[in-house]
C-alpha positions in Angstrom: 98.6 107.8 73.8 94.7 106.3 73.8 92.1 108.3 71.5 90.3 109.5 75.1 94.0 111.5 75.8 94.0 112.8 72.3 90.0 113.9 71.9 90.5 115.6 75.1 93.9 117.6 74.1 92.1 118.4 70.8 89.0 119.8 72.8 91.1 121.8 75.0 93.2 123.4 72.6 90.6 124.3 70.8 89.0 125.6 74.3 92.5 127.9 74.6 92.3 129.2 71.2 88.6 130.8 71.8 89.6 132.1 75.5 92.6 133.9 73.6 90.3 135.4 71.3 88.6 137.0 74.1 91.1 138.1 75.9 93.6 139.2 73.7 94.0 142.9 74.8 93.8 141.6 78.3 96.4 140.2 80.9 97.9 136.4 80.2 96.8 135.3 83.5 93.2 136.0 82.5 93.3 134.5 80.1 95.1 131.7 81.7 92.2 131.8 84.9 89.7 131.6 82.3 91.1 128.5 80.7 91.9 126.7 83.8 88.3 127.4 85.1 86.9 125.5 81.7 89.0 122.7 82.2 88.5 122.2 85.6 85.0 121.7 85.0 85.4 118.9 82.4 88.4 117.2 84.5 90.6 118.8 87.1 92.8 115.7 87.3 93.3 115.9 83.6 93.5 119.8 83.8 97.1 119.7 85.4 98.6 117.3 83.1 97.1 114.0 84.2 99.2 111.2 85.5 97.9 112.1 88.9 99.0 109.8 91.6 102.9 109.4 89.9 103.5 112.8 90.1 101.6 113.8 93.5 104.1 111.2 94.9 106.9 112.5 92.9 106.5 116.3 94.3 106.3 114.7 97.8 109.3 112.6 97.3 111.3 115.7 95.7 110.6 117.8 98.6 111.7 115.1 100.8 114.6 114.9 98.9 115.5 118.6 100.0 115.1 118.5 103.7 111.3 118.2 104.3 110.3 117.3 107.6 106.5 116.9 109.2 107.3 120.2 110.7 108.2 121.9 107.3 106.1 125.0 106.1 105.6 124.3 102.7 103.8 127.2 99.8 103.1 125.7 96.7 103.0 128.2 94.3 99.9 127.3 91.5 99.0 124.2 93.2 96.2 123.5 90.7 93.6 120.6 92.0 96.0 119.6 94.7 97.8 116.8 92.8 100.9 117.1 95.1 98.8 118.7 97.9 97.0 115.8 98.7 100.2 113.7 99.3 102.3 117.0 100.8 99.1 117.3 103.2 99.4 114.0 105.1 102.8 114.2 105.5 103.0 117.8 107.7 101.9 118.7 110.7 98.4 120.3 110.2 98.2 123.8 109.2 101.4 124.0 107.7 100.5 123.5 103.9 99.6 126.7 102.4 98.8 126.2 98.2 98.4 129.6 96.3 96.1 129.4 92.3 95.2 131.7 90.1 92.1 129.4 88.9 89.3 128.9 91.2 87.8 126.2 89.7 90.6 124.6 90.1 91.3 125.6 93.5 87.3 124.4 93.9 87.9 121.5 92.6 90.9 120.7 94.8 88.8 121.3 98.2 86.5 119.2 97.2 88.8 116.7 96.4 91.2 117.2 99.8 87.5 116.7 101.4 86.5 113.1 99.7 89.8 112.0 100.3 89.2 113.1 104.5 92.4 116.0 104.3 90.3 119.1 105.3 90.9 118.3 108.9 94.8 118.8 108.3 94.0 122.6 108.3 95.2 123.7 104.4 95.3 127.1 103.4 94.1 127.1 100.3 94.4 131.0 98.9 92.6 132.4 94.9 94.7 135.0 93.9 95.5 137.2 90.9 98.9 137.4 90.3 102.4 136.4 91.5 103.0 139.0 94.0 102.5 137.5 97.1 100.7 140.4 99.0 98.1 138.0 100.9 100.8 135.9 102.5 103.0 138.8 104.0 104.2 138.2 107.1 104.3 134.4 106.2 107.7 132.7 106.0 108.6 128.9 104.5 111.1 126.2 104.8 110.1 125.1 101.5 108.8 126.7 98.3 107.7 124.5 95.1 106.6 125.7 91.6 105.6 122.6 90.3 105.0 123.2 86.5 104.3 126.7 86.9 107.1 128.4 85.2 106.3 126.2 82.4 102.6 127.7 81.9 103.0 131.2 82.5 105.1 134.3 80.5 108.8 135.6 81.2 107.3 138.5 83.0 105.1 136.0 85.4 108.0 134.3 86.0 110.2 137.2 86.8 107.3 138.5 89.1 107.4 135.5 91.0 111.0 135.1 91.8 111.5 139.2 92.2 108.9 138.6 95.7 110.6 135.1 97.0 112.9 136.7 99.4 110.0 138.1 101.0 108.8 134.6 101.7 112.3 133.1 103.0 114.6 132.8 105.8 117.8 131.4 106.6 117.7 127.7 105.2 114.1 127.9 103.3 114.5 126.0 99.7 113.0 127.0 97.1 112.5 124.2 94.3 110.9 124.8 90.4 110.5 123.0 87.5 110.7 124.4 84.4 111.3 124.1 80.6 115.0 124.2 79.5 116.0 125.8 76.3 118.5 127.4 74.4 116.2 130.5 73.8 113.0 131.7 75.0 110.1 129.7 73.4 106.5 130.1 73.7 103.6 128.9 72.7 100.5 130.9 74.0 97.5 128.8 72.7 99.0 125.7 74.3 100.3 127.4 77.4 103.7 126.2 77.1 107.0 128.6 77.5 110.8 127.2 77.8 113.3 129.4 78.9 117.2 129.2 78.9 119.3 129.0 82.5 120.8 132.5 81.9 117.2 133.8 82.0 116.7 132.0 85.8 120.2 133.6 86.8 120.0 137.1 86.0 116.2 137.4 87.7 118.3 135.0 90.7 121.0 137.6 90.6 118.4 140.6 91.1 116.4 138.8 93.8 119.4 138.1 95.6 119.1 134.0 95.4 121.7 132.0 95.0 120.4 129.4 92.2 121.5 125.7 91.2 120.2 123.7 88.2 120.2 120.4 89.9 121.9 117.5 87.7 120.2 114.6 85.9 116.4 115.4 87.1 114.9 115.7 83.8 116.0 112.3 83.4 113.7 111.8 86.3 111.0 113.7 85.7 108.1 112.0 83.8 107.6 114.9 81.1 111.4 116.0 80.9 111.2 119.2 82.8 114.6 120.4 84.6 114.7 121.6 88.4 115.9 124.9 89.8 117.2 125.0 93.3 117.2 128.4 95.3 118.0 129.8 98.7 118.8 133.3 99.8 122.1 134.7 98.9 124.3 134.6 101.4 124.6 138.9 101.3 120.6 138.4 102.2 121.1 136.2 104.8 123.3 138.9 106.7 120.7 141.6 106.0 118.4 139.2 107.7 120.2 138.8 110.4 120.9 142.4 111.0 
């Protein structure tokens, strides 16, 4: 790691300890918004864990990896400065990226970032919100749903918020794909904004949403920082509800 990388973790974990200060009697994800929006302004490359190109093309290749076609409708859940939008964005047919962040500097900083790089025109719909509830895309429905390095930044309860709503979002045959932090227990660590959770904890929230859920093999020996994948898709019991 060079001494640029280190001076610039310092200064943002010093950055987190203050915002936490501030907002301790107050929800995580403000105090989470409030850190993003600081970083953002400094780097929003940097601010979603650098290496920007390798993983943008790994979230694209991932996806293709689990049936993604141009005519895919993709929501990626916390999609930060568009570090795998602007590779999913290309790829689909125009309009059919949707990217939902809590931050919007970030979400600023991606637009303007989708616009030097000529992506506007592709149609993205780029949404600021406040929680993980889903209420501005109802009515929406995806082949394919990614969070990439969310469950990793964000509380048990965020989580479970997030995965309780999915079925909402899906039909028959929609994917749903998320990294995340394996462990034997829950860990976290709020000043850094880094949680790790064990696979029971993915299975019972799976089991109450009605998603059938598969840790898929080997991909943290893949993955540049380590992280596992979940794999989920309505429960077959919810399919036939659908259907009725």
């Amino acid at each position: 790691m060079n001494i640029g990388r280190i001076l610039h973790r310092s200064r943002a974990m010093a950055q987190n300890a203050a915002w936490r200060v501030r907002t301790f009697r107050k929800p995580y994800s403000e105090y989470q918004r409030n850190v993003m929006d600081s970083r953002s302004k400094v780097d929003p490359r940097e601010a979603v864990g650098g290496m920007w190109d390798e993983i943008g093309e790994f979230q694209l290749q991932v996806l293709k990896e689990h049936e993604l076609t141009p005519q895919s409708t993709v929501l990626d859940v916390g999609c930060g400065s568009l570090r795998g939008g602007r590779k999913i964005i290309p790829y689909l047919e125009p309009g059919n990226y949707w990217g939902t962040e809590l931050s919007g500097g970030m979400l600023n900083s991606g637009r303007e970032i989708l616009e030097s790089d000529g992506l506007l025109d592709r149609r993205p719909n780029l949404i600021h919100t406040s929680n993980f509830s889903f209420d501005r895309l109802a009515g929406v429905e995806f082949t394919h749903v990614m969070f990439w390095g969310v469950f990793t930044d964000v509380p048990p309860e965020s989580v479970a918020e997030a995965i309780h709503g999915l079925p909402e979002l899906l039909t028959e045959g929609s994917i749903v794909i998320a990294t995340f932090g394996l462990s034997d227990k829950h860990r976290s660590d709020y000043r850094q904004i880094r949680f790790m959770q064990p696979y029971d904890f993915y299975e019972r929230l799976a089991v109450e949403s009605q998603l059938d859920l598969e840790l898929v093999s080997g991909f943290s020996h893949r993955h540049p920082k380590g992280h596992s994948l979940l794999r989920m898709r309505l429960a077959e019991r919810a399919n036939s509800g659908i259907a009725s």
